[in-house]
N, C-alpha and C positions, 0 to 999 in steps of 0.2 A: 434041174440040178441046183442052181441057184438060191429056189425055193425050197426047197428040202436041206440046203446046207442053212438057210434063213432062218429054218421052224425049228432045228437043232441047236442053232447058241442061241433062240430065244426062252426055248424050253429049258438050258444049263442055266444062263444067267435068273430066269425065276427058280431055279431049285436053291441057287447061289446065296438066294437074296431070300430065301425061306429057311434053309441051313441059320443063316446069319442072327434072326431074331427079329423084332418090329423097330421102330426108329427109336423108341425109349428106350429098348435095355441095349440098344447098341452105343448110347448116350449115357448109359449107366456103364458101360464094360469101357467107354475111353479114357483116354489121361486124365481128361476134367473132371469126369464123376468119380473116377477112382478118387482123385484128390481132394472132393468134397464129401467122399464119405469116409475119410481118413480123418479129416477136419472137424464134420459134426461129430464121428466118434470121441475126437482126443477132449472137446468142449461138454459133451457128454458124461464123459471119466472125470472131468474136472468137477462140474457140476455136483456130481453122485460123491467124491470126498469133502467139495464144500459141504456138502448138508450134513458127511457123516463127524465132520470134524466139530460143525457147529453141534450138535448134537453133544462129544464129547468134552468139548473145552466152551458150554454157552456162553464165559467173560470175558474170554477171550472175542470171541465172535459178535458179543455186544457191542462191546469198545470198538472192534474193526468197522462193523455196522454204524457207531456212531459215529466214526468219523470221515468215512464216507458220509454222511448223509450230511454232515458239518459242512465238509469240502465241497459240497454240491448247495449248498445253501447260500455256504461265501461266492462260489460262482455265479449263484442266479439271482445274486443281491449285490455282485460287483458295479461301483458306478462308471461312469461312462465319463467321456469329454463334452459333453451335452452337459450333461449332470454337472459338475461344475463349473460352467459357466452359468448355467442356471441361478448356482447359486452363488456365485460370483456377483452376478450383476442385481438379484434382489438382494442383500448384504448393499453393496452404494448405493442404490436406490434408501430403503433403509438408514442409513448416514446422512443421505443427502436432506433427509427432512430435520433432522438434527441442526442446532447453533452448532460452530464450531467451538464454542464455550464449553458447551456438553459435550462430544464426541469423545469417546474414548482415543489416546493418542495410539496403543496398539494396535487399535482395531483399522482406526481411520488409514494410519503407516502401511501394515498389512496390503489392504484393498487397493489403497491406491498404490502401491507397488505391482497389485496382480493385476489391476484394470492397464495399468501402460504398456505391464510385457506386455498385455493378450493387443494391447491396440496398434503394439510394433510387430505382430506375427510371431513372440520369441517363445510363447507356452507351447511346451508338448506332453503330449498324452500316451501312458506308456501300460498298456494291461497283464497283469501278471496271473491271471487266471483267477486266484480266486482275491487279489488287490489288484490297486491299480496306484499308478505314482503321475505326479504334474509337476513340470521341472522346468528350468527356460535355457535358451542357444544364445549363441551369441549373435547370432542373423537370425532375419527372417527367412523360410522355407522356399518363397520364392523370390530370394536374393539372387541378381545375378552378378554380385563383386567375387573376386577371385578368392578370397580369403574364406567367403560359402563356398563355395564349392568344391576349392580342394579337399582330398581327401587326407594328406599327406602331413596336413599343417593343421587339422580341426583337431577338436579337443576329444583327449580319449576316454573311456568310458570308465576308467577306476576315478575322474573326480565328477561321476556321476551322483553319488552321496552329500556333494557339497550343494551339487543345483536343485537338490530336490525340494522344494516348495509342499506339498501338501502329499497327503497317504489319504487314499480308497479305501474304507472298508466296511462290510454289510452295509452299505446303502450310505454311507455318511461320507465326506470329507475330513479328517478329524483334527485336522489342521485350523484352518478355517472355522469349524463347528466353534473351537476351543477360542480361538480369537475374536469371537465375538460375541461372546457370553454375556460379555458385560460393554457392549459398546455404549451404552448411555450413561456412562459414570466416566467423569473424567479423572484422572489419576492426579495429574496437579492441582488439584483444588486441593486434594487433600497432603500432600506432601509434606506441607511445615506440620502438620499437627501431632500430637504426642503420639507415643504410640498404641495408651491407651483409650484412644478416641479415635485413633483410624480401625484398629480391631472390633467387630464386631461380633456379637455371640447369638447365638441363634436361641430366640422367642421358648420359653417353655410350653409345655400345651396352657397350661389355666392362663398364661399372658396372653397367649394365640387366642382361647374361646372366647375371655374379656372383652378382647379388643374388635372381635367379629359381634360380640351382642352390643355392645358401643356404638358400632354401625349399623347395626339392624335399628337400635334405637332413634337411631338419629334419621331415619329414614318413615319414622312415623309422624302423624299429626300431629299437633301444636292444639292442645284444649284449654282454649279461654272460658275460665273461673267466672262466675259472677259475681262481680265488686260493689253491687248496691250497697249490699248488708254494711261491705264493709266502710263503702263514703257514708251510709247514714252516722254509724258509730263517731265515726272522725269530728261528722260534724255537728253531731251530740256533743261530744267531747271538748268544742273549741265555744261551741256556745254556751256550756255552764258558766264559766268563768265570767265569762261576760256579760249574763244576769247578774252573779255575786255584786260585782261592782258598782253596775246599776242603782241594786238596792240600798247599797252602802250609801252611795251617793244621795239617794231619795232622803234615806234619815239622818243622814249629818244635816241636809238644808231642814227639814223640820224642825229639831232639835233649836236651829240657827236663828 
């Protein structure tokens, strides 16, 4: 009895589970497959108007295209907190081989303002996605005076603009870049002088070529002339005179 009521719900349960279908399309008929083939459809639909709109409006779809491609350039060309200290620290390195005679005073001023915060802990680094910004706290991060830490009493973030220090972009510092352009010209050497001799006017080409074959010239041998010819001449020339006289002298004593 047992055994025959056993062979009966195990023969329904396999009809059960053969009605039903195999393990994939019972995985495709659940809530989850339903939901992802609702999803690759709507992405699908998407796709098929993007290509058909690019098709109709191509300027449209250019520009959009380039500027995606822009925003993805500024992103994968954004610097990092690495990155300027990098260049942070070769910039005084840099200076330091400098007189402070020569040191530009912007540049010097600059550096050594960003070398102190970074060596009090007070630079922070802030990424924007496709920029980045470097700005300083008034503590270091791990300060533990009460005035860091509270939350209540710090400084808010609308005089975020005032602390900002340098801007990130495609791959530069532009802050920084710009402030040290000229750090080996010192600015007070030249201060009292007129103002037409602090301005400077940029070289035309023929001054520019001149003055590079100027240099190439001067970069060549040195060809020593033979002087014989010209010592014998000379010193033909010093001893006529000095027969002349001679013989003058011979016939006055004759004469005598």
């Amino acid at each position: 009895m047992a055994a025959s009521w056993l062979l009966k719900r195990w023969c329904s349960t396999a009809a059960t589970e053969t009605t039903k279908g195999t393990r994939w399309q019972r995985l495709i008929n659940s809530r989850a497959g339903v939901w992802c083939r609702s999803l690759l459809s709507d992405y699908k639909e998407a796709c098929r108007e993007a290509v058909l709109g690019a098709r109709e409006r191509p300027l449209k779809a250019s520009v959009s295209l380039g500027l995606l491609g822009g925003m993805y350039a500024c992103y994968y060309t954004n610097p990092d907190d690495a990155s300027f200290e990098t260049s942070l620290l070769e910039t005084s390195n840099r200076l330091a081989l400098l007189s402070p005679w020569i040191r530009s005073g912007t540049s010097d001023g600059l550096v050594q303002t960003l070398v102190k915060l970074r060596n009090e802990g007070r630079l922070r680094y802030a990424s924007l996605g496709i920029a980045s910004l470097t700005y300083y706290t008034e503590y270091d991060s791990e300060s533990s005076l009460y005035e860091a830490r509270c939350s209540a009493i710090s400084v808010p973030w609308a005089e975020l603009p005032k602390r900002v220090l340098d801007v990130g972009f495609t791959g530069r510092w532009w802050v920084l870049d710009h402030k040290i352009m000229d750090f080996d010209i010192n600015e007070e050497e030249f201060k009292h002088l007129p103002p037409a001799l602090v301005a400077t006017v940029t070289p035309s080409p023929q001054i520019t070529g001149r003055n590079e074959r100027l240099h190439q010239e001067s970069w060549k041998a040195v060809v020593m002339e033979d002087e014989s010819d010209e010592l014998d001449g000379i010193q033909k020339a010093m001893d006529t005179p000095v027969k002349g006289i001679e013989s003058n002298t011979i016939n006055k004593a004759q004469t005598s």
